[in-house]
C-alpha positions, 0 to 999 in steps of 0.5 A: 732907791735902787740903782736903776737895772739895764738888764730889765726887759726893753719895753716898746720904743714907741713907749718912749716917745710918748712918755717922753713928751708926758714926762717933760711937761709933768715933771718939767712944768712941775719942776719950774713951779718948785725952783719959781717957789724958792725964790719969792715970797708969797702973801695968803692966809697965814704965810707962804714961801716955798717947799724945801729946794734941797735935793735928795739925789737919787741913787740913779744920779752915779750913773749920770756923769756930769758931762753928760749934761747940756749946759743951759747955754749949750741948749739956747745957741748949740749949732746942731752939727751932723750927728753919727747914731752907728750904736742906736737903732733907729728908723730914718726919716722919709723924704719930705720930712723936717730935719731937727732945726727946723722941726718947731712948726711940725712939732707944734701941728701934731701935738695939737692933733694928740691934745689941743690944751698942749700947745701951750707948753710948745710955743717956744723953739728947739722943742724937741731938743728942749724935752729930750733936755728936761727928760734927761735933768730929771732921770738925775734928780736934777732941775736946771731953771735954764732948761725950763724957762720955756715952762711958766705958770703965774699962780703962786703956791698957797699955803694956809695956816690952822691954829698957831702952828698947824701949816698945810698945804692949800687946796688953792694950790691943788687946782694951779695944775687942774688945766694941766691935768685935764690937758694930759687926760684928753691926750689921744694915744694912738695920736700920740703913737703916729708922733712918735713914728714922726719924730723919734729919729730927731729926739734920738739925734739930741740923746746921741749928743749926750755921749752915753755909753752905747748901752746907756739908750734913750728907753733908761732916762725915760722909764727911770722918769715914767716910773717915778711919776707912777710911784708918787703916793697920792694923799687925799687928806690935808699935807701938813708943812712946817717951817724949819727955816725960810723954806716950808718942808713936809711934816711927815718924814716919810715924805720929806725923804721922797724923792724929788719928783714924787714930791712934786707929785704930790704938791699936784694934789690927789685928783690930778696925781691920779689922772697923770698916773692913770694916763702913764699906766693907758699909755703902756697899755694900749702900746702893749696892745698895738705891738701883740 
């Protein structure tokens, strides 16, 4: 994979937001399964552990200095101080609104307006703080367990043996994420618009702490992200696995060599894939739509 382009043509800001809650439940929620699965074993026909946990960087990581992480600590006790945003452009909140502390309640009322289904992924607190979080890990490859121990599923990932040697990965796998798909689908996108209007200053003042350069916005991390998540190839037959070691890995070496949240994707399986997919590419559309 390429390094990212900064020259590419800015898309709307209100593309942000709404991938930005898209993007941190697919890939944050995808991503606890994946580290989860690494680290207990599961008992189903045949055997069963977990997909590889090793990450293939990708290319996009050498633009992401290391400090420019929020430690897993920082995320549950940093004190939000006054931030100053004199490099980003932004709107500023009107009287009456929350400030980022006390945004939680607010939050969780308007996402039950965009789709009811996602209140399950926002019961905890710092909501916002915690997305922007997610979003920023994964635009680097990265999944840090701390920053997802809000995101929690109890089914296991189920793999199914054919013959002696032949592994593959269960449809019973699959349909762990059906609730989460179905939710994304019901997602109202001009809901989702009127949230972003609501809260992107408070998202921009949890960006602003990452120090970015001032030509490194909120729009870079996201897109990186929403493309990744469009990119995915979709796989309608069986996914064959072998074992080389503890861990289970693709068998086709062209996915294996997938980057992280693509492989995430596929693990989704095909019909779930393509409905997060669809859902990106309604978004950008119908915000193409509202800004001609």
């Amino acid at each position: 994979m390429g390094r990212y382009d900064r020259n590419r043509s800015k898309k709307s800001n209100n593309t942000v937001f709404i991938i930005a809650v898209l993007v941190s439940l697919l890939i944050g929620i995808s991503g606890t399964y994946y580290v989860m699965e690494n680290f207990k074993a599961i008992k189903e026909v045949g055997s069963a552990d977990s997909i590889d946990t090793k990450l293939n960087e990708p290319a996009i990581a050498e633009e992401f200095p290391q400090e420019q992480q929020l430690g897993g600590d920082e995320l549950e006790i940093l004190p939000l101080e006054p931030v100053t945003l004199d490099s980003i452009d932004q709107p500023v909140l009107q009287s009456g609104q929350p400030d980022l502390l006390s945004s939680d309640g607010y939050v969780r009322q308007e996402i039950v307006n965009i789709s009811p289904g996602l209140s399950e992924w926002f019961s905890a607190d710092q909501l916002l703080r915690r997305y922007v979080v997610i979003a920023n890990d994964f635009a680097q490859g990265s999944r840090i367990s701390k920053h997802m121990s809000i995101l929690r599923f109890n089914e296991p990932f189920v793999v199914e043996q054919q013959g002696e040697n032949g592994l593959y990965i269960s449809p019973k796998s699959f349909t762990r994420y059906n609730k989460l798909a179905q939710t994304v689908q019901a997602i109202n996108t001009k809901a989702a618009v009127a949230v972003y209007q609501k809260f992107r200053p408070l998202m921009l003042q949890v960006f602003a702490e990452f120090s970015y350069p001032k030509d490194f916005t909120l729009e870079t991390i996201i897109k990186k992200a929403a493309g990744e998540i469009i990119a995915a190839p979709v796989i309608e037959g069986q996914i064959s696995l072998i074992r080389p070691s503890v861990l289970y890995k693709f068998a086709d070496p062209k996915l294996e060599a997938l980057n992280d949240v693509q492989k995430q994707m596929i693990r989704m399986g095909p019909e779930n894939t393509k409905i997060i997919q669809n859902k990106c590419r309604e978004f950008l559309v119908e915000l193409a739509k509202s800004n001609s």
